[in-house]
C-alpha positions in Angstrom: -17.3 -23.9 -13.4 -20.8 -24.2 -15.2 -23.2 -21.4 -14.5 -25.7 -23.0 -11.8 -29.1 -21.2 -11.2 -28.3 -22.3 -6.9 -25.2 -19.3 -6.9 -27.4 -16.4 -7.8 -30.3 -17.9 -5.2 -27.6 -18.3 -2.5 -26.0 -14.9 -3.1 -29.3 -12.7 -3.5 -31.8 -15.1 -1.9 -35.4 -14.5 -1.7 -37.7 -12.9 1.0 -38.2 -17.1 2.7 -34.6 -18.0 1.9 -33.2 -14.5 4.1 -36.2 -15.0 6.4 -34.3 -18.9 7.1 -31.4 -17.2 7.3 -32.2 -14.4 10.3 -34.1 -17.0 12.6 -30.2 -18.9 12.1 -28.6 -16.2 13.0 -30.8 -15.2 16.1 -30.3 -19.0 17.1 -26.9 -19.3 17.1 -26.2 -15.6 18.6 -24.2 -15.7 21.7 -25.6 -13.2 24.5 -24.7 -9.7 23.4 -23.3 -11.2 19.8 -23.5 -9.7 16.3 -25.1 -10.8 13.5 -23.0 -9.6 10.2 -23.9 -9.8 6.8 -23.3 -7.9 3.1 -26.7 -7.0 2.1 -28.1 -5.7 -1.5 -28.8 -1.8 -0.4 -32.2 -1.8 -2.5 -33.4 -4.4 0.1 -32.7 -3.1 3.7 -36.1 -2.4 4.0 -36.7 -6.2 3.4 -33.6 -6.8 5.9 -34.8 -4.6 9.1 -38.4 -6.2 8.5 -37.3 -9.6 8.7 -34.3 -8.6 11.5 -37.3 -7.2 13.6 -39.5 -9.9 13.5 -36.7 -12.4 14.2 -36.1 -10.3 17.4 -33.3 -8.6 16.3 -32.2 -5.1 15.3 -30.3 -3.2 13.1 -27.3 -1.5 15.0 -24.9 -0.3 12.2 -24.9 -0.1 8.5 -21.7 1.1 6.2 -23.0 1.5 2.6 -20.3 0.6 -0.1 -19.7 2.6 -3.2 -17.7 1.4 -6.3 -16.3 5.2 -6.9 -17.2 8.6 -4.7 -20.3 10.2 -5.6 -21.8 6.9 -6.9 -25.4 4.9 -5.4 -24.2 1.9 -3.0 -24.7 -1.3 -3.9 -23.9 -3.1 -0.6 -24.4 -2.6 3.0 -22.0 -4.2 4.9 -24.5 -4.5 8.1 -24.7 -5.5 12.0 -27.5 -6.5 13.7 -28.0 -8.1 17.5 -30.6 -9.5 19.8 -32.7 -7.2 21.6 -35.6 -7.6 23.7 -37.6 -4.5 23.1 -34.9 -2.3 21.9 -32.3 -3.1 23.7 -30.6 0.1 23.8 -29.3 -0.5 20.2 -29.4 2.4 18.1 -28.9 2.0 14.6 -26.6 4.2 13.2 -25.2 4.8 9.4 -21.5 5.1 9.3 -19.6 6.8 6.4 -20.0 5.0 3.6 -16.6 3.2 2.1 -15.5 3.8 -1.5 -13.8 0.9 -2.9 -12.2 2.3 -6.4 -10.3 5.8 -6.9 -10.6 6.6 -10.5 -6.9 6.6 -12.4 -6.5 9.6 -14.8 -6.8 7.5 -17.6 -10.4 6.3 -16.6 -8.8 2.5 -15.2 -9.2 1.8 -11.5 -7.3 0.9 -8.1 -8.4 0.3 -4.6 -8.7 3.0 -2.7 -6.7 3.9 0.0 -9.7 3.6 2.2 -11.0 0.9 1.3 -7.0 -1.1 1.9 -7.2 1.1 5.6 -10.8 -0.7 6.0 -9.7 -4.3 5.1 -6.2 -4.9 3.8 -7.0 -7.9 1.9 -8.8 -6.2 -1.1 -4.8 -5.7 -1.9 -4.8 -8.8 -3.7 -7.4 -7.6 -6.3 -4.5 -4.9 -7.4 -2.4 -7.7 -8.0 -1.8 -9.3 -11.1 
């Protein structure tokens, strides 16, 4: 597949593109739905900004790390409707390590990370 400059713009997105995106989200939100998204963690400040201003709020946010001890890269977050505040509190939850480092510096999914999703199993198979 030839490199396209639309993926990086459609996984990344700019401040207009995610704005777009949260008034979507609000739209199509049932009553008392949830709003899910991965998120760059350098831009969650840009994220609860545009969340608040589409009427929404952020209500939890699990950070994900490649390896223990290292900075996140994603948030895996949830966000919902609220009038006011809605009684959602946002809350951080533990954040979820994907890799556990191998002895001889390689790398498998962590036992955490298959408890959180089971899926990721298919990246340890070759």
């Amino acid at each position: 597949q030839p490199p396209s400059a639309v993926r990086p713009a459609a996984r990344f997105g700019d401040r207009a593109h995610l704005a777009a995106f949260v008034r979507a989200g609000r739209r199509l939100l049932a009553p008392g739905g949830l709003f899910c998204l991965v998120f760059p963690a350098a831009r969650m400040d840009d994220l609860a900004t545009l969340l608040a201003a589409g009427g929404m709020a952020l209500c939890d946010a699990m950070p994900v790390l490649a390896r223990a001890g290292g900075e996140p890269l994603l948030v895996l977050s949830v966000a919902g409707k609220c009038a006011g505040n809605n009684g959602l509190a946002w809350r951080e939850q533990k954040p979820l390590v994907l890799y556990s480092s191998e002895p001889e510096g390689g790398k498998r999914i962590s036992g955490e990370a298959l408890d959180f999703c089971p899926f990721l199993k298919c990246n340890t198979e070759g």
